[in-house]
C-alpha positions in Angstrom: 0.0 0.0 0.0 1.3 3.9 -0.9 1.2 5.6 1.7 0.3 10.0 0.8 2.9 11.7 2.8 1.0 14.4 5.1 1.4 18.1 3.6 4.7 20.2 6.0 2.6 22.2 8.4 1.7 25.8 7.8 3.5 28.6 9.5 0.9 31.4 8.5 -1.7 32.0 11.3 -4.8 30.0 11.1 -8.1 31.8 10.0 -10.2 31.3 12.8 -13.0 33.8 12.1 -14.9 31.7 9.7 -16.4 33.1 6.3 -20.0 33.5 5.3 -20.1 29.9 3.7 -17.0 27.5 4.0 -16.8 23.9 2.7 -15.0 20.8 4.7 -14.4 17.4 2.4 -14.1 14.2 4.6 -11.9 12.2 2.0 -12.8 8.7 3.6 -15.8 7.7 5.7 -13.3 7.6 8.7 -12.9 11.3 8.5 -16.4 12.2 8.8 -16.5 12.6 12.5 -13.4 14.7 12.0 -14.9 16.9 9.7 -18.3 17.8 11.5 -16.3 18.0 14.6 -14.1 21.2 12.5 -17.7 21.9 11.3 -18.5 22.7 14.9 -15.6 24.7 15.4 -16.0 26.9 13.1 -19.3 29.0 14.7 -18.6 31.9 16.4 -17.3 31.5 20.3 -19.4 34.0 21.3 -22.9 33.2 19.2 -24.9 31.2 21.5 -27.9 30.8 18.7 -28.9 26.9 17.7 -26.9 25.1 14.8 -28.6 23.6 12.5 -27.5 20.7 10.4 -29.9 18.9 7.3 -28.5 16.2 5.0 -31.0 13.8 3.3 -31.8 10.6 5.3 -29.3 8.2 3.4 -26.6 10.4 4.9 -27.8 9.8 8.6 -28.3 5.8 7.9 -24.7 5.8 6.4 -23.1 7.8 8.7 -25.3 8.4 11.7 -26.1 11.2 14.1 -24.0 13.5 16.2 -23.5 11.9 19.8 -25.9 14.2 21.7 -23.9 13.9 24.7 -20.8 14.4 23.1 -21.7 17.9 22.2 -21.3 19.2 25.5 -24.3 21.7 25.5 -24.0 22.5 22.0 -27.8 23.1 20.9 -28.2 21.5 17.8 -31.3 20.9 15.6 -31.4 17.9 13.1 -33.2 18.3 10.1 -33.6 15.2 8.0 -34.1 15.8 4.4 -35.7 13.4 1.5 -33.7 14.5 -1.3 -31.1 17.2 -1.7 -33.4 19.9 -2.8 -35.0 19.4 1.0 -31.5 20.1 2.6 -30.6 22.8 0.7 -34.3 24.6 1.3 -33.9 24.1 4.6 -30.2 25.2 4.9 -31.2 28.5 3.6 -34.0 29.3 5.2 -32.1 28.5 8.3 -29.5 30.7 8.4 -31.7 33.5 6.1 -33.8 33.3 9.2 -31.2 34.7 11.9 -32.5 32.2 14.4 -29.3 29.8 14.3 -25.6 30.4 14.4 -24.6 28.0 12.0 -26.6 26.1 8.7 -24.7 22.5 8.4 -25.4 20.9 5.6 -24.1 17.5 4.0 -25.4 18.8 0.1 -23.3 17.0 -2.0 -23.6 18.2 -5.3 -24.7 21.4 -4.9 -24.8 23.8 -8.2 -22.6 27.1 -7.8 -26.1 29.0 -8.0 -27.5 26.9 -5.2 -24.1 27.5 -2.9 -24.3 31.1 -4.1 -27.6 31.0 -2.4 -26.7 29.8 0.6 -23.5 32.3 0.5 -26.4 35.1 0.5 -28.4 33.8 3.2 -25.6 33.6 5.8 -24.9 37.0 5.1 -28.4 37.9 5.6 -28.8 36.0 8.4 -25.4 37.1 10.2 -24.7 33.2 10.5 -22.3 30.9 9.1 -22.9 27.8 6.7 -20.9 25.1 6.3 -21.0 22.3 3.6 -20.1 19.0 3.9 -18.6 17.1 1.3 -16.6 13.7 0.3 -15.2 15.4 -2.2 -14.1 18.2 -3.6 -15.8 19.1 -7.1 -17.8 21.2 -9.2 -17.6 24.8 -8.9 -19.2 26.2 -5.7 -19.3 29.7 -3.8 -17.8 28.4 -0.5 -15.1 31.1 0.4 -12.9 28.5 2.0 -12.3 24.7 1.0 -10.8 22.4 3.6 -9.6 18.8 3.6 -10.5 17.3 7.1 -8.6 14.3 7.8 -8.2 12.0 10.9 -4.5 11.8 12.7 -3.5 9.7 15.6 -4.0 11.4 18.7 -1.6 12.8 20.8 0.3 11.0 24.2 -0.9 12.1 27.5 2.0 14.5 29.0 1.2 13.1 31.9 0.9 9.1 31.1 2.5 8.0 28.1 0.3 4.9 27.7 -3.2 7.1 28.7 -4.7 8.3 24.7 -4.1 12.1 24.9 -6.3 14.7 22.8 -7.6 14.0 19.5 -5.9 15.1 16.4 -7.1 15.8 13.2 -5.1 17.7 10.2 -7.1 20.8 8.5 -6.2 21.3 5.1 -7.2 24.7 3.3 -7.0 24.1 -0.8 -9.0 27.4 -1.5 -9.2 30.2 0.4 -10.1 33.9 -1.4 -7.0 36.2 -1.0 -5.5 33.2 1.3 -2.6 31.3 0.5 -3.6 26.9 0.9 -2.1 25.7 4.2 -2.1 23.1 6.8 -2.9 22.4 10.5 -2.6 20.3 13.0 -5.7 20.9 15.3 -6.6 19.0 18.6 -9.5 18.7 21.0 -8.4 20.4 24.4 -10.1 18.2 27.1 -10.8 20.8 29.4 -12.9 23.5 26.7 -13.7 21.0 24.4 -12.4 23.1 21.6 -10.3 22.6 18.7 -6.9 24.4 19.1 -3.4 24.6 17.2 -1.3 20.9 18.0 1.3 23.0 19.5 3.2 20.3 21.0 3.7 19.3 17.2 5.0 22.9 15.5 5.7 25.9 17.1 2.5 27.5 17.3 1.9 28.6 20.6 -1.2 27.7 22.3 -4.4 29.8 21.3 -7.9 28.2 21.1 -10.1 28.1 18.0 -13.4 29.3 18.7 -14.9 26.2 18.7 -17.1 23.5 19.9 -18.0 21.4 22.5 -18.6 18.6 20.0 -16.6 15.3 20.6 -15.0 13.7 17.9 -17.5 10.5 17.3 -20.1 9.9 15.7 -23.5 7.6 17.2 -23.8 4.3 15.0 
């Protein structure tokens, strides 16, 4: 088996405050978790509104849904969708309606006019959306495009045979006005949010305004 080397880590400062509409690919099925887990991360710290997340049904019976517990107070409304014109409606009229801090959506295959849509909305709506995607194709309004993989987690400092934080590498492969990049993010125990794997590069430690989401999945 090939293994793909992982990209050299970035030394430009990560872009926290997230853009109107973003995009995070999960590459394999493993990396979903991951991914809605940077998802999470990505509303603002201080925005205490609802998320809302949609995908049609096949998603949730292939994946599953978020671990309620594991969210750690983050309010979050499921939306179930029948077909991908469901999720996308409701995606927009969430965050068009100002009532939620974040639209989630797992819209594969949205048009550039349908993402340009949703682009509008979160504007309108002071929110953020965030599409989730296995891959990354087709043309699409998202101002940022991540990769989200899994990494192995890191060693408790304090017990090196105890599993330390979770890991997972953020890749950005578009970014308007940004250069592409890499990071090493990991779940701090103690806030439950996603912050730079200093340990790992010389980053220093600030947070990410983040989540409280863990980084499973139910089955």
């Amino acid at each position: 088996m090939i293994m793909t080397p992982s990209p050299a880590l970035s030394q430009d400062p990560f872009p926290q405050a997230p853009a109107p509409l973003e995009e995070a690919c999960a590459p394999l099925p493993r990396d979903v978790a991951a991914a809605l887990l940077f998802a999470l991360s990505r509303r603002r710290p201080d925005d205490a509104r609802p998320v809302l997340m949609t995908a049609p049904k096949a998603w949730f019976v292939e994946y599953g849904r978020p671990y309620g517990p594991g969210l750690a107070g983050v309010p979050l409304i499921l939306a179930p969708a029948a077909t991908l014109a469901e999720a996308l409606w409701a995606m927009e009229q969430g965050l068009r309606s100002g009532a939620v801090a974040m639209g989630l959506g797992a819209v594969e295959g949205a048009t550039m006019a349908q993402t340009r849509r949703l682009d509008f909305a979160a504007k309108q709506g002071e929110a953020t959306g965030l599409i989730l995607s296995r891959a990354q194709t087709g043309l699409s309004a998202a101002r940022r495009r991540w990769r989200i993989s899994t990494r192995p987690g890191a060693v408790d400092p304090e017990d090196d045979r105890a599993p330390g934080p979770a890991r997972l590498l953020a890749e950005l492969t578009r970014g308007r006005g940004e250069r592409p990049g890499a990071w090493m993010l990991e779940q701090d125990d103690e806030t439950h949010r996603l912050r730079l794997a200093d340990r790992l590069a010389d980053f220093g430690p600030p947070s990410i305004a983040g989540t409280g989401a863990s980084s499973g999945l139910a089955a």
